[in-house]
Every structure is written in C-alpha cells, then in structure tokens.
C-alpha positions in Angstrom: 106.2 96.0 103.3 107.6 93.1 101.9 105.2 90.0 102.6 108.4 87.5 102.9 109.0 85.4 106.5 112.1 86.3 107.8 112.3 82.8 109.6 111.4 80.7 106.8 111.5 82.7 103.8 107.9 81.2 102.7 106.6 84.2 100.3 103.4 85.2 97.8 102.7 82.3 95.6 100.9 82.9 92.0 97.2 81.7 91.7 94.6 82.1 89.3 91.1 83.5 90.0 87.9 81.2 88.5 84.9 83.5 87.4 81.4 81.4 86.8 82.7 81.1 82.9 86.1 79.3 84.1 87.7 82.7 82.5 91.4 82.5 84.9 92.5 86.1 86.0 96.2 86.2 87.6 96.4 86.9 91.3 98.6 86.8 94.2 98.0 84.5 97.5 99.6 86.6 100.7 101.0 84.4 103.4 100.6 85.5 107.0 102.7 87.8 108.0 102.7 89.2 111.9 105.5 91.5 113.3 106.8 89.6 116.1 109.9 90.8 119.3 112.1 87.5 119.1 114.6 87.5 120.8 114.8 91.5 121.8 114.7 92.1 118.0 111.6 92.5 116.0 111.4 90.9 112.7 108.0 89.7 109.8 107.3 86.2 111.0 104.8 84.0 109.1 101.7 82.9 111.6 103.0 79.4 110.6 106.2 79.7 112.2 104.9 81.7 115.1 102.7 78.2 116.2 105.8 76.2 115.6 107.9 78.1 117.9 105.3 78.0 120.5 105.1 74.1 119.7 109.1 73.7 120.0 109.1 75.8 123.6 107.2 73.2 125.3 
C-alpha cells in the first residue's frame, strides 16, 4: 500500500534514529494514512486532511 495522501500528496519523510551514543540509523516517518468514501469514491486520505475537511463543512 502506498503511504502517499491522495488529497495532498504529503508522503514518508527520511529521519534519523538517535541511540544513547548519538550513533544515527536511517529510518522512515509514515504519515497517517486512513481509507476514506469521499464523495461515493474511496481513496488513502492523510488524517490531516480528513480534520480539514470536517473543518471546511461547517
């Protein structure tokens, strides 16, 4: 499953891991992705776009 909003197109972002010695190990930082019906069709959405939509219907 591709972890890539289909609203935004926010995707994984590169960090670096700290052990006690400051040693950095590569890793990946996932963003939020829900599967959401929008509109009758049912697409990844990012949580962070899910509580803006909800914001922008009021």
């Amino acid at each position: 499953m591709s972890r890539t909003c289909q609203v935004c197109g926010r995707g994984t972002r590169a960090s670096q891991s700290r052990s006690h010695s400051n040693v950095a190990t590569k890793r990946k930082q996932f963003i939020n992705v829900q599967k959401k019906t929008v509109d009758g069709e049912k697409i990844k959405i990012c949580a962070k776009c899910i509580k803006t939509m909800a914001k922008n219907e009021k």
